[in-house]
N, C-alpha and C positions, 0 to 999 in steps of 0.2 A: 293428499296426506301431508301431513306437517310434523309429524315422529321423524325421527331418526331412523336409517336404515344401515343395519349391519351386514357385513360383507368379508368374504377370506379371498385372496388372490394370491396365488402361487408360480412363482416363475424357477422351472428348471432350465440347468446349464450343466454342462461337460465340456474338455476340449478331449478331442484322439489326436492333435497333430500330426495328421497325415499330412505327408512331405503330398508337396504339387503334385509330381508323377504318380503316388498311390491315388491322385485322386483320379489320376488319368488313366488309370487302370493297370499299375504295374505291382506285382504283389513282389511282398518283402519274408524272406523263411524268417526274419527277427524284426525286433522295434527296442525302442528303449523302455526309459519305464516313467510311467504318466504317474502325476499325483498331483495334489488339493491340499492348500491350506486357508485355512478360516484365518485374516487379517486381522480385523476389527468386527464390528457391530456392523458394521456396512460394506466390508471389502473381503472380496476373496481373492488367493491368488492359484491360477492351475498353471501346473509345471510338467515340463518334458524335460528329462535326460536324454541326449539324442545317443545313438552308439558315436557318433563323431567326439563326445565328451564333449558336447555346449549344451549349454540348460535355457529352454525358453520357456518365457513365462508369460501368459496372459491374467492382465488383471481383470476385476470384475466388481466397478464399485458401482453401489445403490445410493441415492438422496431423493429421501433422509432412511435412517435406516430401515431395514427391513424389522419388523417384530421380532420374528425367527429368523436366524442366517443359519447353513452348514455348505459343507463344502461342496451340495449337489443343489440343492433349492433353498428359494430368499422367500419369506409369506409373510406377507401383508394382512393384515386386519383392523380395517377402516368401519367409523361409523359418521354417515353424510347424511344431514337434512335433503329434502328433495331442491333438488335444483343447484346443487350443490356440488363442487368437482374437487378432484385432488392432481398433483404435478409430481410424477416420478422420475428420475433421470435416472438410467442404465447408460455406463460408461463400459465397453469394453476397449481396451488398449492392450497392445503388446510391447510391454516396457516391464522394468523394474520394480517392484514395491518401492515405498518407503517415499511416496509423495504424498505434500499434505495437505495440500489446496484444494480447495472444494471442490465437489465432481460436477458441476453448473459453471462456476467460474472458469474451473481446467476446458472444459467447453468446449465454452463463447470466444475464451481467449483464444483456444486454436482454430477456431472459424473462422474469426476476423483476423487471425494471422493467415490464414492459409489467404483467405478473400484477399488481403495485400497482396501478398507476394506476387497472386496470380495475374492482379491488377499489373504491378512494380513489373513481371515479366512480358505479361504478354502488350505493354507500352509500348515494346519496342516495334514491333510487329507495324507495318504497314494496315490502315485500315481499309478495306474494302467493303465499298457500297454500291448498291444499286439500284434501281424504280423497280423490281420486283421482288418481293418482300418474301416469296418463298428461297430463291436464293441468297436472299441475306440470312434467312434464319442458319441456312446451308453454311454459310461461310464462317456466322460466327460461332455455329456449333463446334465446326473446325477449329478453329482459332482457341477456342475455351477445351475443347482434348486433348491437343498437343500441347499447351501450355499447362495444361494438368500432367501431362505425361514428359513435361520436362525436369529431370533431375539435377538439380545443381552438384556437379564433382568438381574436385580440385583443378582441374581441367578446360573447367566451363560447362555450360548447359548441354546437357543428352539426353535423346527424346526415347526413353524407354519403349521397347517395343509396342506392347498392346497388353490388354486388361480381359482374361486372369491371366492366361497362359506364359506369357511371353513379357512380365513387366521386372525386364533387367534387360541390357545390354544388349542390344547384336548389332551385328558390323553391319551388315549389310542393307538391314530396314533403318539404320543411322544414317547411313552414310546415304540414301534414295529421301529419308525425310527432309535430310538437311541440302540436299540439289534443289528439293521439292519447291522448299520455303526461302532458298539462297535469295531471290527477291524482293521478300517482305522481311528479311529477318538473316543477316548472312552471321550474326553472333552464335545463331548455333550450329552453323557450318563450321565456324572457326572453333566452337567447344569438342564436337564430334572430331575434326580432323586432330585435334590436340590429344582428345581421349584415347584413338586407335593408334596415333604416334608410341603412348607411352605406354600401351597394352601389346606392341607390336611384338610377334614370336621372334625370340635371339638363338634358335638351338634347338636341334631336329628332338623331338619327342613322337614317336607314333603312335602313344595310345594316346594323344590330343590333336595326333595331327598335325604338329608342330614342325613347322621349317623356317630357318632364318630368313626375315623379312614378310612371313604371311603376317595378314591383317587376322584381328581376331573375329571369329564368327557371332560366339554367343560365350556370356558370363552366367554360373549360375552359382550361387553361395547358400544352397540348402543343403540336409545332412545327406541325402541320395549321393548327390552330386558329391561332396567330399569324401564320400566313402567311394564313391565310384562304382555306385549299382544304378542300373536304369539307362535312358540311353547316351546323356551326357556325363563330360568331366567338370569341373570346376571353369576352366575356363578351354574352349574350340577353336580353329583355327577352322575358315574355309577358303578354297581358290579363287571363290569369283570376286572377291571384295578388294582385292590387292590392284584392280585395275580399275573399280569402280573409287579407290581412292585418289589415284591421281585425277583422275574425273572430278571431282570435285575440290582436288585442290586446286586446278588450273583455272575453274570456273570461280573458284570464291576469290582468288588474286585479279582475274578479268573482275569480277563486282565488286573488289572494293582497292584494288590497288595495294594490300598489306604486304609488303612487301618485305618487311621486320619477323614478320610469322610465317611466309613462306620460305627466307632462312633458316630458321629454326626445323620447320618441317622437311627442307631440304634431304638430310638424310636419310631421311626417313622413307622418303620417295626411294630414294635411290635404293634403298636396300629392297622395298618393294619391288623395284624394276628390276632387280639383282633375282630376284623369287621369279617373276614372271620370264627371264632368261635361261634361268637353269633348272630350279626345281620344279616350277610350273610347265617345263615343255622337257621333260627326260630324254624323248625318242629324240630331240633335235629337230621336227620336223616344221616349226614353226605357230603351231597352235597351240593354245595352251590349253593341260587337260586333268581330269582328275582321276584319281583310283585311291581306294582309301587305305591307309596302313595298317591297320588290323580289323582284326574279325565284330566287332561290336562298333566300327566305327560308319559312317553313316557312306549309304554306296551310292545314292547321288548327293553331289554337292552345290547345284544351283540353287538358286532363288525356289524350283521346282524339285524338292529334295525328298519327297515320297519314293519309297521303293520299285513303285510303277511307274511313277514319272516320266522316262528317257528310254522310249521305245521304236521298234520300227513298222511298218506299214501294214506286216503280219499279227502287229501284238505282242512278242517277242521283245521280254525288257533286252535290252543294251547291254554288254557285256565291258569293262572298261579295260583301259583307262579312256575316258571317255572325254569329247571338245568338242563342249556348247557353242550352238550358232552365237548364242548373246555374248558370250565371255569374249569371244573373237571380238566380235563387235568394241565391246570394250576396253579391249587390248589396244586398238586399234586407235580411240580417242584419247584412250591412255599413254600412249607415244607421243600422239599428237601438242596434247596440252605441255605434255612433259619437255616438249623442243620448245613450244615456247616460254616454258620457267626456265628453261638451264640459257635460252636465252638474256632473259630479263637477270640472270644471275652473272651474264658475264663470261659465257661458255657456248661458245658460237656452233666449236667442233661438236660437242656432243649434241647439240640442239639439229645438227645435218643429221648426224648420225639416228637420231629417234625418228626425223621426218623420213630417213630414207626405208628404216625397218618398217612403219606403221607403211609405207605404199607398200613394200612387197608383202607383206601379211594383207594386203586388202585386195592384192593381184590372187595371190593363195586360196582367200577363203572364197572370193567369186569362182573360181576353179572348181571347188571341193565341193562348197555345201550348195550350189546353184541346183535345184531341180524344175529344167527347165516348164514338162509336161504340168506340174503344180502350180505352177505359178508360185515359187514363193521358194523360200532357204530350208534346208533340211534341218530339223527337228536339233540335229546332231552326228557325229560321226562318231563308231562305237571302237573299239580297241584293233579290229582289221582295218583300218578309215572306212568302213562300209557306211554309205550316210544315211540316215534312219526317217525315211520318205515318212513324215508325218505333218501335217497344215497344224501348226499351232503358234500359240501368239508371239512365241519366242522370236521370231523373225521381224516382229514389229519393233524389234532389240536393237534389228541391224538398222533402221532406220534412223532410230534415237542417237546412236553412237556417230552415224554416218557411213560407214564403211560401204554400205548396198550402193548400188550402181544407181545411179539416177530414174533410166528407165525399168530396171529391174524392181526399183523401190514403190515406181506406179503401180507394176502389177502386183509388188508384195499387196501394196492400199487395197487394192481390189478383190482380191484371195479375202485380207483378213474381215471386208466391210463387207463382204457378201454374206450368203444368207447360212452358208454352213459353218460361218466363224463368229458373225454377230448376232445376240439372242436379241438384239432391238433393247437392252437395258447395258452391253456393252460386249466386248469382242470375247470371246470363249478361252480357254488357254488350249481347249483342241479343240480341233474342228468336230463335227458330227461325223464326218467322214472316216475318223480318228477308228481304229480296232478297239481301242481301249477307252474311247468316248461313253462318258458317263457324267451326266450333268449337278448331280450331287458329289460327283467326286471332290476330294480336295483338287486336285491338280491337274485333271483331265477332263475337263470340260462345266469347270464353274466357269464364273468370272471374277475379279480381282481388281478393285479400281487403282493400284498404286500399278498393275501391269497395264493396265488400260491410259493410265497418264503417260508412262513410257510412250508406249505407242504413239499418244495423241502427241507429245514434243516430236517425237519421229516424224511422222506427218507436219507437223510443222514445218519440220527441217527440210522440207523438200518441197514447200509448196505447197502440198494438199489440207488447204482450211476448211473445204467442203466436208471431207472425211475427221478434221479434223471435230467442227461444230456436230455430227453426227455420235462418237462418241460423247463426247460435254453433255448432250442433252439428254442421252441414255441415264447416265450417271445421273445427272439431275434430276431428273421423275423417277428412277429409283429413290435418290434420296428424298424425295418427296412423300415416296411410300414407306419410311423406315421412321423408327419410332427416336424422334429428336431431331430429326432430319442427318441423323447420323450415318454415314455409309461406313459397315462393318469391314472388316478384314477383307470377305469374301461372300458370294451367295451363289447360288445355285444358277445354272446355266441354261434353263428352260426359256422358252421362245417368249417373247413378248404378246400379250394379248391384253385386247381392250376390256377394261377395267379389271386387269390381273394385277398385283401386286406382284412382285422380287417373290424368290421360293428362299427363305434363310437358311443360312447353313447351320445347322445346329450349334455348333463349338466354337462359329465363328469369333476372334478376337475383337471387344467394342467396350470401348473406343481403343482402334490399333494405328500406332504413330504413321506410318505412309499412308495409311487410308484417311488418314484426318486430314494430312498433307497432299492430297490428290486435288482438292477443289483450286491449289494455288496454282498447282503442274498443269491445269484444262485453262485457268484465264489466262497462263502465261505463254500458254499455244496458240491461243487463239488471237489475244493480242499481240503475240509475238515481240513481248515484253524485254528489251535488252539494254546492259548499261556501257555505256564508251566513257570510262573516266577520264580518258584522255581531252575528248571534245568536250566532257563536260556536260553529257546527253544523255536523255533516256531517249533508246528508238523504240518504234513499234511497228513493225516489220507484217506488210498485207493484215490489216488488225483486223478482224470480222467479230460480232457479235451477234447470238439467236436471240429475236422476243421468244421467248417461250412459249406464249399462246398465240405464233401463228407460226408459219411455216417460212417467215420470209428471213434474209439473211442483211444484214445492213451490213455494209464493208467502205472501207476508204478507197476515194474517187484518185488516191494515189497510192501507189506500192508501197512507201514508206513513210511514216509522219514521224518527227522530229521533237522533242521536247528538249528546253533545257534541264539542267539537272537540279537547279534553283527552285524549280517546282517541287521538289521533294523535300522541303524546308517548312513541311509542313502545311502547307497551302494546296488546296485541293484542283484537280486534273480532271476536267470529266472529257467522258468520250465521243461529248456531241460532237468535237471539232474531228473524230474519225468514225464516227461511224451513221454519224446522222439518222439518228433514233432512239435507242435503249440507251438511256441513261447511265453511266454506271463512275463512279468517285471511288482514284485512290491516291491517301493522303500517304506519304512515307516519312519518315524521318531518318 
């Protein structure tokens, strides 16, 4: 045919601005009030009045215009020779009326703006290669998420939780991405420790949780949250993140020597150590523990922060105030780092003083959480110190931090890489053995690759690279199975079987900032990746690497190889000279 061909196309639009949580299933008895206006010939805008009194507005422009516009449907009516095409561009934004620039050029320009930036940031970043082209694809999947998921604040760079659920602020997946990546990237250690400095609680509030010197948990700036319905406030405070912040101060001044920034952050520490002295340990008894201050506030507070989470042997949740094996753990490295900042500041006494509490707290918690018959650290001790006999990965915590006993820490390895902790794609958060083991669960027996790199540095920490490459490879043929080679939040905790894929968690968060940040935590265990500013060195401490498609382990014919630190100028490092086999190039700047 060679006529013309007429044609009507119609596209309808509405917004309901439902707040995050209504999507998550929390019903509201009121709303505000929704409405539409017809802009121009080609732009609508729809609006919310929130009850918070802020008015957001989504735009809604067409090019070129629609035939008909109104405030619910835009219709088109085209007449095309055969063979013949047409070019429509739908712009929706969430801004302001009153822009003029065309909806093609508004664009392009924010593609290629955003494509800079992301270039411009993620430069900074260490480049990691290898002769196996499925873990490259893994790596730089990584790399291109959290650099998406880093927000620039006045503060410096911060790696937004995870995409939907969780894309604002938390202490805790900030302050674990930015240990994560402290090797390829210590700028956003230094934005993240800056951010929580200046978000730091001054002054006890219990419907937030609030005690002077807690680190903040989670930020949320929707109308829910300001009005204060659903399960958050505007801004949370939690216990476990005040000890995982000196943890990473002490670790970003060992990687770069900033010595300028850990003055400033100085007090800051200290009033966190000031929290973890008093309001973090009430009874006096030496642990630190949580119970929440009012009725709607959240009744676990770890990393594991589900209602059923912190359980004992029977199934029976945990009654608080409640001290996690892991927090201990952290307490622990958190004394430790902190005697040597107040050292390098010039404060000798107080630097005894941290080294002498962090041993008797490590004397303490071997006493309390050891179950012997387990093989492994109790779960937790609940508000009677009764310790709550459960095999879960928490214990791989104590490893990370160091506090576990050396030979106690073997047989944690062995508990958690046996067959009722590891699904063969990575360690479980409970064991099978668990009352409350459920492998779709959130937090009772998925798996969790940001808990899983914990672990793996933990094993690091002690020696074990055999268990260590055991998890790495899990992770890895999972993310082999996942679509972009992306490893989600979390998946399901079902057994590994040949040609099975991962079981997805539904809701899981993808791309979510520590799980993007886990492929850098597995190379940097395995290669045992560490900086001496002092000598001027990068070491790499028993390095081992898996060929993936066989079984064998290539490892250095010495326990520790040596680089200077001039290699990181840019010029590439490969690891023939430690591991004699698998290829693998990282360039740093």
């Amino acid at each position: 045919m060679s006529g013309r061909t007429s044609s009507k196309s119609a596209s309808s639009f509405a917004g309901d601005f439902a707040d995050l949580f209504e999507v998550r299933g929390y019903n509201r008895a009121r709303r505000g009030q929704v409405s539409a206006e017809r802009r121009s010939d080609s732009s609508v805008a729809l609006r919310y009045l929130g009850l918070d009194g802020v008015e957001r507005v989504t735009s809604v422009d067409f090019e070129p215009a629609p035939t008909r516009l109104d405030t619910a449907a835009a219709i088109f009516e085209l007449a095309l020779r055969a063979g013949q095409g047409a070019r429509f561009v739908l712009r929706i934004a969430c801004d302001q009326p009153g822009q003029d620039d065309a909806v093609v050029r508004r664009f392009y320009t924010s593609l290629r703006a955003a494509r800079r930036a992301l270039r411009d940031t993620s430069r900074r970043a260490t480049s990691l290669d290898s002769s196996n082209s499925l873990f490259n694809e893994m790596a730089r999947r990584s790399v291109a998420d959290l650099y998406m998921l880093l927000t620039d604040t006045e503060y410096g760079p911060y790696p937004f939780a995870g995409i939907p659920w969780f894309s604002t602020p938390f202490g805790r997946d900030g302050l674990l991405t930015a240990l994560f990546t402290l090797w390829i990237d210590p700028t956003i250690a230094q934005g993240v420790l800056r951010f929580l400095a200046a978000t730091q609680a001054t002054e006890v509030d219990p419907q937030r949780d609030a005690e002077p010197g807690k680190i903040l948990h989670e930020m949320r700036d929707g109308e829910m949250a300001r009005l204060g319905e659903g399960p958050v406030q505007p801004l949370l405070w939690q216990h476990r993140c005040d000890a995982i912040v000196h943890l990473l101060t002490g670790e970003y001044f060992k990687r770069t020597g900033d010595l300028a920034t850990i003055r400033a952050l100085w007090p800051h520490v200290q009033a966190a150590l000031h929290w973890i002295d008093s309001y973090g340990d009430p009874d006096g008894d030496g642990f630190v523990e949580y119970h929440r201050k009012n009725a709607d506030g959240l009744i676990n507070q770890g990393w594991k922060d589900s209602n059923d989470a912190i359980f004992h042997e029977d199934g029976r949740t945990a009654e608080g105030p409640i001290a996690l094996c892991e927090v201990q753990g952290y307490v622990y490295a958190a004394k430790r780092h902190a005697s040597a900042l107040a050292a390098s500041l010039g404060d000798p006494a107080a630097s005894t003083t941290l080294l002498q509490q962090a041993e008797t707290l490590r004397e303490r918690f071997e006493a309390a959480f050891w179950c012997d018959d387990l093989s492994t650290y109790a779960l937790a001790l609940d508000g009677d110190k009764t310790p709550c006999r459960v095999i879960a990965s928490n214990a791989g915590h104590a490893l990370f931090s160091g506090i576990a006993d050396p030979e106690r820490a073997r047989r944690v390895a062995e508990t958690l890489l046996g067959g009722g902790c590891f699904s063969g794609w990575g360690v479980r958060t409970a064991a099978v053995s668990a009352a409350r083991y459920n492998p779709m669960s959130y937090h009772n027996g998925s798996v969790w690759p940001h808990d899983n790199a914990l672990i793996a540095l933990g094993l690091a920490r002690y020696g074990l690279k055999t268990e260590v490459l055991r998890i790495f490879r899990g992770l890895f043929e999972a993310a082999g199975c996942m679509d972009l080679r992306r490893l989600p939040e979390l998946f399901c905790g079902f057994p590994w079987r040949r040609l099975n894929a991962p079981t997805l968690y539904p809701v899981a968060c993808a791309p979510q900032a520590w799980a993007s940040a886990t492929v850098f935590a597995l190379v940097q265990a395995s290669l045992g990746i560490d900086f001496d500013r002092g000598a001027g060195e990068i070491r790499f401490d028993r390095p081992v690497l898996r060929n993936s498609s066989t079984s064998f382990i290539y490892a250095a014919s010495r326990p520790k190889t040596v680089w200077p630190m001039s290699c990181s100028a840019g010029t590439a490092a490969t690891s023939r000279s430690i591991s004699r086999g698998a290829k693998a190039t990282c360039r740093s700047s």
